[in-house]
N, C-alpha and C positions, 0 to 999 in steps of 0.2 A: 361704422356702426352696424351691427346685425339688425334686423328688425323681425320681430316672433310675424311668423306665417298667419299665425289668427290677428294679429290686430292689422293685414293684408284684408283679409277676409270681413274684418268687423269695418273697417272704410267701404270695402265695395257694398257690403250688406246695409248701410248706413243712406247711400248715394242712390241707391233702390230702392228701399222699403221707403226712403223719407221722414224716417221718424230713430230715434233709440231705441224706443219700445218695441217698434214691428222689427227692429233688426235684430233685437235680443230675441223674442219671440223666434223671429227665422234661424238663428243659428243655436236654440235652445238653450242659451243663456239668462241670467238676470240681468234687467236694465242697468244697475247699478256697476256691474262689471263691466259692460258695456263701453258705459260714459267713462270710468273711471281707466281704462285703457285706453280709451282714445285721447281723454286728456293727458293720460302720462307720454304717449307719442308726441302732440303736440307741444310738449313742455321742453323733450328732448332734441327735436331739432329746432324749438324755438319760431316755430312759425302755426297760423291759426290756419286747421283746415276745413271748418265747418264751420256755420251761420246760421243762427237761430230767429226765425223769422215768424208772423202768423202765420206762414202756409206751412212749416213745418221745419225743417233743415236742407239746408243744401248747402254744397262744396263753395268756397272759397276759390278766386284764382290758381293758387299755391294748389290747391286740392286736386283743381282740375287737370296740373299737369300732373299730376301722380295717378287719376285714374284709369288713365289706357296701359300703363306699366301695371298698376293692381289688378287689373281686370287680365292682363295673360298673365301674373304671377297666382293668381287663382284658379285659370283654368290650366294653365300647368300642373299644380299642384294637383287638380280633379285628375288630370291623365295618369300620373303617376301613383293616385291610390288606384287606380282599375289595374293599371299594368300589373302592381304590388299583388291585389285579388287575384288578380289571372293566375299568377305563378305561384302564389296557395293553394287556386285550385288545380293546377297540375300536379303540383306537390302532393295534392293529399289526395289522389287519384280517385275510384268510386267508394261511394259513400254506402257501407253494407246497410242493410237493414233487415234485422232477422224479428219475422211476427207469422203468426200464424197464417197456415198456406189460402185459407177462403180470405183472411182482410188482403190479404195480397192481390187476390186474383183480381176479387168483387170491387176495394175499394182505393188502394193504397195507388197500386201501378195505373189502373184508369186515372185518378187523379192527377197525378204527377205527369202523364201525358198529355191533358189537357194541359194543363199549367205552363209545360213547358213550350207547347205551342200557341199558347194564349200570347195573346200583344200585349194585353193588359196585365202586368207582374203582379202576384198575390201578393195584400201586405199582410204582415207576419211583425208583432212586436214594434207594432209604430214605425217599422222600414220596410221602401218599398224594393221585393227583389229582382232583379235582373237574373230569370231562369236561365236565359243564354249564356250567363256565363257561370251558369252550374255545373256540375259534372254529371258521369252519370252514375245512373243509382241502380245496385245492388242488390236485389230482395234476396233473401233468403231465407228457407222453411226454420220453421223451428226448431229448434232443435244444435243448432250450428254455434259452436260453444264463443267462436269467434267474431263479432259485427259493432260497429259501430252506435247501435243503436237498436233497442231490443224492443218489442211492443209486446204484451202478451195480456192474455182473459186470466183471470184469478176467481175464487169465490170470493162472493162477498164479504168487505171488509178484513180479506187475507190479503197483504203484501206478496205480489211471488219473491219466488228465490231467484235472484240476478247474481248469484257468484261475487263476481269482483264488482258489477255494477252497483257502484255505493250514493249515485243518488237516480232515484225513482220518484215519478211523481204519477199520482193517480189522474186518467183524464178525465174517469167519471162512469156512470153505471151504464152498462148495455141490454136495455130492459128486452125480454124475449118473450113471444107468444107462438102458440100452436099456430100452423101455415099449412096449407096444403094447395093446390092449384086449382084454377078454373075448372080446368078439364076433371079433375079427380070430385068437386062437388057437382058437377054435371051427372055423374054416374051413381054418388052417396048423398043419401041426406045430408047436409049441412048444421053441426050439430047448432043447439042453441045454448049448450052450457058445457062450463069446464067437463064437469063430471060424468059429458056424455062420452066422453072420447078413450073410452074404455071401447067402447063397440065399433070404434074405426084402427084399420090402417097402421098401424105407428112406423114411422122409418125413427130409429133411436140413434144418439151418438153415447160412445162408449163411455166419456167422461163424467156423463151427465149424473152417471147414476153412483158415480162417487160424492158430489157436491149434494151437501144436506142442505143448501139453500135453493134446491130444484126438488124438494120433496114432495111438493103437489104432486108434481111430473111423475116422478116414480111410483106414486100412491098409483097412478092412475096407470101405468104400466101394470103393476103388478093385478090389478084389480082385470086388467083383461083376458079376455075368453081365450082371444086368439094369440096373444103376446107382441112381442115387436117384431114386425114384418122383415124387420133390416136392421142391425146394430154393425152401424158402420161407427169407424176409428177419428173421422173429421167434415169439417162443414163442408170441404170440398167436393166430400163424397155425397152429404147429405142432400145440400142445396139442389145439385140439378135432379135427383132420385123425388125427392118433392116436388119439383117443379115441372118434372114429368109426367106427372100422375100418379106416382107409385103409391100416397100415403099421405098421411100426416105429421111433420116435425118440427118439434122445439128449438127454432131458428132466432137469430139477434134482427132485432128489429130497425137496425141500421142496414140492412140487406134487405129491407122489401122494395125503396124506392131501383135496387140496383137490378132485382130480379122480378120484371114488370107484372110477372102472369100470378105472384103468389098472393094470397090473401087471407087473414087471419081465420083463422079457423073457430074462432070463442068468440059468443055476444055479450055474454055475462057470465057473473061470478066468477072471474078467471082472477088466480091469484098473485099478486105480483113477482113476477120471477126476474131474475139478472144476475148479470155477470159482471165483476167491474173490468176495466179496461187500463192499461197502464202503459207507462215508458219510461225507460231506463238509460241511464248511458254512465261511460268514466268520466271522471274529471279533467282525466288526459283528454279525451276524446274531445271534448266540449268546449277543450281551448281552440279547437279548429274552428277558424271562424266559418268555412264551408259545413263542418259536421252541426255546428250550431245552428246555423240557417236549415238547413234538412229536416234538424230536431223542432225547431219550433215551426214550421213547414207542417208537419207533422199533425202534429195539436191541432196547427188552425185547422185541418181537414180533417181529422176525428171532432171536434166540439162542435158539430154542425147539427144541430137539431131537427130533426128527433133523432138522430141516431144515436144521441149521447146523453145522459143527464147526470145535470152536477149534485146530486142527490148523493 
């Protein structure tokens, strides 16, 4: 007779837990399927391997010679799903990842290095992952038509264009305020309202001033004496030009715990401004069970509040 590998598994989980209930619980099951495969086993070869007693369940004689056999037909079976992982993830070599060059710098790659040298595995989707036996990861600027997984800023309430990537899910709004450095109000007033920041500094990003949902922002550009000190092309360029002293910039505010010395520039009346934040990938892509793990990897470390709201 063959015997199904799970009802291997639902006896040793049975013989542990002490109970139906805690074994279905352990193996994510319902009780019902539980009982009702071990009774169809027991029916099959005609002998009783469990005993229902007030302290709970336990094996039967019969039972007891089957559990040192169930117990390495289980941890066999555990080796050869890892070995199986292993050589998926060799198979499916590094894991691209194409997002904007500042979440890369500031948040994505630091993350992922810790993680991977952390002892304690991040859990991600109610599983917990063994980083060790991850591959390695890929970042790549934007812009790179080719990646496994694509992260990228939109205006609000605009879906980007992902080409072929046909499911995208929003992570959630990346709320921004005016930043400028310690050292830079050391040397300026420190304004006390939105509308003062017409008479400071401005370091500008190029995009900013296409998106009509940063309209304050531009009101307040255009309203200045001096104009924008710097209209640079990206945050990469931004972030350390502000955190140098150079000025004032309209920065995500997931980037202040990363860049220690910045500090909100507004105390009041400042209007709410944001970017939403997204990720993308193929279908193809997301059967990989390594590409999947990275993608929802992913998520848990953007949805970390405050850097993210699900607004």
């Amino acid at each position: 007779m063959a015997t199904d590998v799970m009802d291997v598994r639902i006896l040793t989980a049975i013989h542990t837990e002490g109970s139906y209930r805690q074994a279905a619980t352990r193996l994510k099951m319902d009780q019902a399927t539980v009982s009702r495969r071990m009774a169809t086993l027991e029916d099959s070869v005609g002998v009783q391997l469990f005993i229902k007693d007030r302290k709970g369940v336990r094996l039967t004689e019969d039972g007891q010679t089957l559990l040192g056999l169930a117990d390495r037909a289980v941890k066999s079976m555990d080796a050869f799903d890892r070995s199986l992982e292993r050589i998926s993830v060799v198979r499916a070599g590094n894991v691209k990842i194409n997002c904007p060059p500042a979440l890369c710098a500031y948040i994505l790659a630091p993350a992922f290095t810790r993680i991977i040298s952390d002892t304690h595995p991040l859990a991600a989707n109610e599983q917990k992952i063994d980083w060790k036996e991850m591959p390695y990861f890929s970042f790549v600027s934007q812009g790179v038509p080719v990646a496994d997984i694509e992260i990228s800023w939109s205006k609000r309430g605009h879906a980007p264009a992902t080409g072929n990537h046909s499911i995208t899910e929003r992570i959630g709004a990346t709320p921004m305020l005016p930043y400028g450095s310690e050292a830079y109000f050391r040397s300026r007033a420190r304004p006390k309202r939105f509308s003062d920041l017409h008479e400071h500094d401005i370091i500008d990003h190029e995009l900013y001033a296409t998106d009509e949902y940063l309209e304050a922002w531009n009101v307040e550009l255009a309203r200045s004496a001096v104009g924008p000190r710097m209209k640079l092309a990206c945050l990469t360029s931004v972030i350390p030009v502000v955190s140098g002293g150079g000025g004032i910039g309209l920065i995500p505010t997931l980037f202040s715990p990363i860049v220690t010395n910045l500090v909100p520039a507004v105390l009041s009346d400042c209007p709410y401004l944001a970017r939403d934040l997204w990720i993308s990938a193929t279908p193809e892509a997301l059967r990989s069970p390594v590409v999947k793990r990275v993608y929802d990897a992913v998520i848990e470390i953007l949805r970390v509040p405050p850097w993210v709201e699900r607004r």
